[in-house]
N, C-alpha and C positions, 0 to 999 in steps of 0.2 A: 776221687774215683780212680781206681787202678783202671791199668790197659785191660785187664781180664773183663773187669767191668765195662769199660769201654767196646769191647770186643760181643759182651751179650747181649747189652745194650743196641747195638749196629744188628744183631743177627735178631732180634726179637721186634725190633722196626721191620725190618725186611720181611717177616715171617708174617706181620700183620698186614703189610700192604701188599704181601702177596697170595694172602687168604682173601684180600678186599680185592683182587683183578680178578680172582678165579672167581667167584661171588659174581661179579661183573660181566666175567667172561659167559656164566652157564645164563645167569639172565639174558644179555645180549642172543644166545643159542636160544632160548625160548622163546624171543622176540621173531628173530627171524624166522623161525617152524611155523610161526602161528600169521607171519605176514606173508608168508608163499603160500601158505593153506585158505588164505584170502582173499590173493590172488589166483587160485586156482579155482577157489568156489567164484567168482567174479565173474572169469574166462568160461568157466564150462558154463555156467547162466545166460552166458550173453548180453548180460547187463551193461558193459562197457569191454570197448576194445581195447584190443593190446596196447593202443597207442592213448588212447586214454588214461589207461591202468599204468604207463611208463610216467604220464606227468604228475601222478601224486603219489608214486612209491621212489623211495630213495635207490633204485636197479635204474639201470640204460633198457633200453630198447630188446638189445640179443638175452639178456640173461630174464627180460620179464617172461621171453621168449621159450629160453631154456627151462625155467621153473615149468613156463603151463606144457611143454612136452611131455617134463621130469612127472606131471599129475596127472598125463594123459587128457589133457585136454585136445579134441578133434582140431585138426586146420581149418582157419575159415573156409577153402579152397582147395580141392584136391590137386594132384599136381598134376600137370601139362605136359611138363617137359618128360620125353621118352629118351632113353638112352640109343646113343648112334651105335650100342654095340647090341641094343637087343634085335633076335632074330622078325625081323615082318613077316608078318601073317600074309598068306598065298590070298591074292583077289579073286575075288569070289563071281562068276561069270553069269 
């Protein structure tokens, strides 16, 4: 085998195992869509909670978090906390 050959050789390997990651890559992309879209059907249900829903998906706690925002899912809990910069309302006598 000449270097020429050695040379197409090296670039026609490369060219396959890098058709075989992007292969890999777009499937891995269709796995995840289809696991947050799971997740967010799951959370808008009510079926189990977030903290549920973090022990059998492969996410942490904040990002199972971010996804059911990302799908609009509702907070369990409206919020509380009021800002110390918003204006109080005049009491009412």
């Amino acid at each position: 085998m000449t270097s020429t050959d050695d040379q197409q050789a090296a670039r026609d390997r490369l060219a396959e195992l890098s058709a075989a990651y992007t292969e890999a890559e777009a499937k891995l992309e269709a796995a995840r869509v289809a696991l947050n879209a799971g997740i967010v059907d799951v959370l808008k249900a009510r079926t189990l909670g977030p903290s549920e829903v973090t022990r059998i998906v492969p996410y942490e706690r904040q990002h199972v978090g971010r996804v059911a925002k990302a799908g609009g899912v509702p907070p369990l809990r409206e919020r509380t906390v009021v800002s110390a910069k918003a204006v109080p309302e005049p009491p009412t006598a």
